[in-house]
N, C-alpha and C positions, 0 to 999 in steps of 0.2 A: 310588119317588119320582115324583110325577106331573109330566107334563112341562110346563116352564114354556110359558105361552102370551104370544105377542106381544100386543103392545099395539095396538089401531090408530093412535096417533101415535105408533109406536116408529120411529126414523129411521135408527137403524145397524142394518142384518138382513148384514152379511156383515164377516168378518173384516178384510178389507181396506179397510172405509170406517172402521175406527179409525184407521190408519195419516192417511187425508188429512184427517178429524176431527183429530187431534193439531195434526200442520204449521199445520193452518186458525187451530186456535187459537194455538199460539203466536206466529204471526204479528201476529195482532192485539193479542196480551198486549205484545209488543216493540212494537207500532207505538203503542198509547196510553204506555209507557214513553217513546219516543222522543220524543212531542212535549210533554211537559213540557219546561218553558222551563231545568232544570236541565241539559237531556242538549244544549243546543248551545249554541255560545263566545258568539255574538250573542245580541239582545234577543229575548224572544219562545218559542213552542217552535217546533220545525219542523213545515211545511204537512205534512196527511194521507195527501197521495200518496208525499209524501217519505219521512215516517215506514211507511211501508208499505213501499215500496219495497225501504227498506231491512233493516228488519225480516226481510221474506221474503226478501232474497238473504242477510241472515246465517241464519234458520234452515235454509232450502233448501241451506245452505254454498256458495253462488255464488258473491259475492265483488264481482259489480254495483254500480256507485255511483252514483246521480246528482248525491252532492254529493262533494266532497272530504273525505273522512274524518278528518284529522288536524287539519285545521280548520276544519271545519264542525261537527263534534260537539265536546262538552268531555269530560271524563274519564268523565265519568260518563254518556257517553253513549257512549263509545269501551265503555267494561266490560258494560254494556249488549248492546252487538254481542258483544262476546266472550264473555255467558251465551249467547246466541241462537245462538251458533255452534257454542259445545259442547254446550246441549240439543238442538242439530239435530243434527250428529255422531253424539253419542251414542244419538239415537234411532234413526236410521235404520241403525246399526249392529244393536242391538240387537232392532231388529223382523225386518230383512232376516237374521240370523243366525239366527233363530229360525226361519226359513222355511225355510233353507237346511241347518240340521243336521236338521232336521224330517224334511227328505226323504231324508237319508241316515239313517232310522229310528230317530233319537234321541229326538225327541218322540210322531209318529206324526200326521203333517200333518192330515188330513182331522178323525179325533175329536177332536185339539185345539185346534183352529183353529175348530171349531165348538163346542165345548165353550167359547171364547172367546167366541165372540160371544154366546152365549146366558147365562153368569154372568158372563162378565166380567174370566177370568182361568184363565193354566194352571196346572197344579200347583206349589204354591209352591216346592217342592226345586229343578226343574229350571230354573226359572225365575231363581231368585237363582242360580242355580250361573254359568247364559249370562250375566244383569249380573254379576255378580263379573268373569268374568274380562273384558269389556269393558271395566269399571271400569280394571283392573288395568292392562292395554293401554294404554289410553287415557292415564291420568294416568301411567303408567310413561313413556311415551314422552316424553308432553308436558314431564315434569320433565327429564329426561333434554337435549331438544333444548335446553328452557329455559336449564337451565346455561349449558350450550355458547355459547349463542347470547348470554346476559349476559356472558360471559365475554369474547367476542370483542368487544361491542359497548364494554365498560368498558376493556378494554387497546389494542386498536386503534383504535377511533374517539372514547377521550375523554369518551365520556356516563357519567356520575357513576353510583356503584352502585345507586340508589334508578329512578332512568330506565334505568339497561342492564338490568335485573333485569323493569319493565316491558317493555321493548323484547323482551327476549325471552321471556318469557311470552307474551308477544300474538302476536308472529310462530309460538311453536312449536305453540300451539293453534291458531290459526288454520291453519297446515299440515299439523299431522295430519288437522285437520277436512275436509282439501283445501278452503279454504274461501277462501282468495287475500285479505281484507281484511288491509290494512296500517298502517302510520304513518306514513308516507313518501308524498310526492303523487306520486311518481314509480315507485311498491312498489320494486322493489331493482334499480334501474336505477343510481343510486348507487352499491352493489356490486358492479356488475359486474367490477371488479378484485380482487374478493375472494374467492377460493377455499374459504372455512372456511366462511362467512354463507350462500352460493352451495349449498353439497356438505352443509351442516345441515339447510337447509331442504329442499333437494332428496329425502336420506334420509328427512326426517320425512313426507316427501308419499309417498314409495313404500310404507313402513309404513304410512299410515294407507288406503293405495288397495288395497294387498292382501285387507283383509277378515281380523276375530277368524274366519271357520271354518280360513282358511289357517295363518294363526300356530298354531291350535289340532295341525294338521298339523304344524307343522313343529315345535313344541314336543316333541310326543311321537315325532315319529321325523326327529330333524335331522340325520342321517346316512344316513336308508336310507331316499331319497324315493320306491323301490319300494310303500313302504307306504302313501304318499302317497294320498289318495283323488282322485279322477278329476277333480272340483273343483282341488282343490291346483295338479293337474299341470299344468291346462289354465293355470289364475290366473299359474302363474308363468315356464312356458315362455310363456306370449305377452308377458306383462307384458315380460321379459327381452326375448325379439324385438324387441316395440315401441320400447324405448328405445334398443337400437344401431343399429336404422333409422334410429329420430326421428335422435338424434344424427348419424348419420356425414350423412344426407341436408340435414339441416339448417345442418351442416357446412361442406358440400359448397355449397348453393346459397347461403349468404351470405358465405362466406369474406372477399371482396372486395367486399363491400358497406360505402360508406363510413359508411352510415347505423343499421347492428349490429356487424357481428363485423370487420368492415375496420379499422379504427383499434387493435383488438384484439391485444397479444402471442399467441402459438399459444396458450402453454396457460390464459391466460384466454379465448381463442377457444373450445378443446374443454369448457373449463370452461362456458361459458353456451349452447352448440352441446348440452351433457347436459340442463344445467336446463331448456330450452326443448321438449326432447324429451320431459321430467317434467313441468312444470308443466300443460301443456292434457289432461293425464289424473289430479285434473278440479281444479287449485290455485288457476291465477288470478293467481299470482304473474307480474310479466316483469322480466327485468336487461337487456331491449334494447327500443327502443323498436317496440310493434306497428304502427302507423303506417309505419315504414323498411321492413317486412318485402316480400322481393319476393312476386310474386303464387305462383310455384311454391311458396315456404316457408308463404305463408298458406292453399294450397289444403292444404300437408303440417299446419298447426295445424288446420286445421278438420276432415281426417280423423282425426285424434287426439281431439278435442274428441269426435267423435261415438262414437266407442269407449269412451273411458272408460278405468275401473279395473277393478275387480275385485269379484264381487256379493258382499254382507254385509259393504262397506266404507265408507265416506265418500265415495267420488267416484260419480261421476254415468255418463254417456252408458248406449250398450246394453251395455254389460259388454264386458270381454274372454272373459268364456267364450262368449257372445252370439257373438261375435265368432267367435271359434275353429271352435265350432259350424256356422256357415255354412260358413269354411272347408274343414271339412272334409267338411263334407257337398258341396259343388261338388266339391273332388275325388275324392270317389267318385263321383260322376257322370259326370265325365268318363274316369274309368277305367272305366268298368261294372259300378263295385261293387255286389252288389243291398243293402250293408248299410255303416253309415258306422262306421268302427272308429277308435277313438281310443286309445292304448296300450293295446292289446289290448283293450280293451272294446267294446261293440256298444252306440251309441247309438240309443234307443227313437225310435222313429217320433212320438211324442208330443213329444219334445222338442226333435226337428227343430223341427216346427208351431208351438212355443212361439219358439224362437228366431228364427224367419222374420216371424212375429206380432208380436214387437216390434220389429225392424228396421224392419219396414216402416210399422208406427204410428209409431215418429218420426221416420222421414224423411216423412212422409206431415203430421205436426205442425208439423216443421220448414217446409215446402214452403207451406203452408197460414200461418203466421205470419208469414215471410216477405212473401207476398202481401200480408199484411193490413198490414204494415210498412209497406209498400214505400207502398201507396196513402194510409195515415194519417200520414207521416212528410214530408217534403221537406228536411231537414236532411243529410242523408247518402244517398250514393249504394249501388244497392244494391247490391252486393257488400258497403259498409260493413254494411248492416240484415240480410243472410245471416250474415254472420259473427258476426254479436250473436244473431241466434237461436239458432243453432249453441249459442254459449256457453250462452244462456241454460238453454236445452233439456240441455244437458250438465252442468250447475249447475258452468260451467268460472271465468268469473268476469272470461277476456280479453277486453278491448274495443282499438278502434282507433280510441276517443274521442268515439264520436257518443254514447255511454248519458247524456251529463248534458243533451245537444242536444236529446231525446228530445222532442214533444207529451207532454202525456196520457195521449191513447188509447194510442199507441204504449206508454208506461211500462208500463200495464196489461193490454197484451198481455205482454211483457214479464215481469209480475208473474207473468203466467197461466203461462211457458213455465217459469220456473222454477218451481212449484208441479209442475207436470205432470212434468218433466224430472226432479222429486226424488223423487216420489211414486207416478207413473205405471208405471214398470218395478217397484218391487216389487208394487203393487197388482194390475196387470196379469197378472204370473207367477204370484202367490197366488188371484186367480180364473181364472186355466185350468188351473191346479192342479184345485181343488175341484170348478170344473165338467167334469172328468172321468168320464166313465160309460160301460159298459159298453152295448153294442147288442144286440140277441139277434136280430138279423139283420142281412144285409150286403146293398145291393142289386150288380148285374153291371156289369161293369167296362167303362168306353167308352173309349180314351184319347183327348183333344184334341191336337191339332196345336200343339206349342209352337214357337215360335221364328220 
């Protein structure tokens, strides 16, 4: 077969500019949706920045508002966010999974990934097999949480079958999605005495942050996590670490704060002490007010933020395996290890490189956004504009009230971090992937003077 040749106004040549080709578009498909005068309660449609805005923190699953969601949009503009939340979900699950069993030799990364960009598409078997079971995940959960969450909303709080049925619908996709839009101008600060709403949503965020290749894992050997693959192991021992941290820490520094968890009985204390320790990896949800939070609790939300979930999931930051990775590579270092072992495995010098590579691009994003914040904004001080890029860049979705305060330009910075922050780390990994190569010389070794 001869080989196809590019075009010279051919504009996608690498696998990963589909990935930000997608988001790009659907962004803008939600943002002319949104500003038809049908999608908000008032005359009029909403202004373009607005519609955009928003758009891209529902597809980017952020969770960012600059207007009030439950009255600012009408219904039809509320279901709106809620397709944009699960075509964003959905996709980023689905492309980043694809990447990720790829490289545990399922697909076979390099020829299919290039085999993609050049027709257009992988083989169709394996291809329906990964949506399928994302599919299955996905809406499995989401019905599942849905229930629950109607259930509770119709027997304890009073909202009629037809509104509790919505109410949880919206809440339970919007949290698997990690994606923190809500109903409530307050998201579930209102619940905060309610254990069930609290510990649903909470669950529906861990399942959707874990990643379909984990579940894939766990499904087929959920007793003998020996057989777990090195992905798995990492996903779920940190995930786990992270949240008895988050929690007892989080605990621990607001306990007698009269502004969170002070006013609180204990175990709706430990109850929104867990949620809190969930939600900023990457939901968006709060049951206590961000604003009360003391500085130590906010500096512990915004190292959460920057971590994330888990890769081929729906939540954002550098990943926990990202994460783990570093870890464990500093301690081999400081023990003298020449080789970084992770249960019994020897992680590749490659992928040291990759994980350093991304950490350091988004703190380096972060830091640089920030900046631009800081001089374009005067609304908020900056710790408030650090911690919104934080979010943004984490597609986390918590703010401390300045996101409606925003100028413009700042919006559109903004706009940019979550594009980047959704898009950036899979694209990113999928080209130092591919631009991997082989050298057929090495030059001699100098070493520089660190520290």
């Amino acid at each position: 077969m001869p080989k196809r040749r590019r075009g010279r106004f051919a504009l996608i040549h690498h696998p990963a500019q589909y990935v930000l080709a997608a988001f790009v578009g659907a962004s803008t498909i939600g943002a002319l949706l949104l500003m038809l005068p049908i999608a908000t309660e008032g005359p009029g449609g909403a202004p373009l920045l607005t519609a955009l805005f928003t758009s891209t923190s529902a597809v980017c699953v952020t969770g960012l508002a600059v207007v009030d969601t439950p009255t600012y949009w009408s219904t039809f503009g509320e279901l709106t966010i809620l397709g944009l939340v699960q075509i964003g979900g959905f996709g980023i699950m689905t492309l980043s999974s694809m990447i990720i069993l790829a490289l545990a030799g399922r697909l076979g990364l390099r020829q299919r990934l290039r085999a993609a960009a050049e027709s257009g598409a992988l083989e169709i078997g394996e291809v329906r097999r990964l949506v399928g079971g994302v599919v299955r995940l996905s809406f499995g959960v989401e019905a599942a949480a849905g229930l629950l969450l109607a259930a509770r909303f119709a027997t304890t709080h009073g909202e009629p079958l037809d509104r509790a049925a919505y109410l949880g619908l919206f809440h339970a996709v919007s949290a698997f999605n990690n994606a923190g839009f809500g109903l409530y101008s307050d998201s579930l600060v209102g619940f905060q005495r309610d254990p069930v709403i609290l510990s649903v949503v909470a669950l529906t965020i861990i399942v959707g942050g874990l990643g379909y290749p984990v579940w894939v894992q766990l499904a087929n050997h959920p007793t003998r996590p020996r057989r777990w693959s090195l992905h798995a192991k990492l996903t779920v021992l940190t995930t786990g670490v992270l949240l008895v941290v988050g929690t007892v820490l989080l605990a621990w520094f607001e306990w007698t704060n009269p502004a969170t968890l002070g006013p609180l009985p204990i175990g709706d204390s430990l109850v929104n002490a867990f949620f809190h320790s969930v939600s900023p990896r990457t939901a968006g949800f709060n049951s206590v007010d961000m604003a009360g939070l003391l500085d130590s609790s906010r500096l512990l939300t915004e190292v959460l933020m920057f971590i994330g979930g888990g890769s081929g999931s729906t939540a954002g930051g550098i990943k926990v395996t990202t994460f783990a990775v570093l870890g464990f590579a500093m301690w081999a270092e400081v023990r003298g290890d020449p080789d970084t072992i992770m249960f019994r495995r020897r992680v590749p010098e490659a992928a040291l490189r990759q994980a350093l590579t991304v950490a350091l691009l988004a703190i380096g994003a972060i830091v640089v956004a920030t900046i631009v914040l800081v001089s374009t904004s005067t609304v908020a001080s900056r710790d408030d504009l650090y911690f919104e890029a934080i979010s943004a860049f984490g597609t986390v979705g918590l703010s401390v009230g300045v996101t409606p305060l925003l100028p413009p330009t700042s919006q559109l910075v903004v706009i940019g971090l979550m594009l980047l922050g959704r898009v950036g780390p899979i694209t990113l990994f999928a080209a130092l992937v591919l631009r991997e190569r082989d050298r057929l010389y090495r030059l001699p070794d100098e070493r520089p003077i660190v520290g």
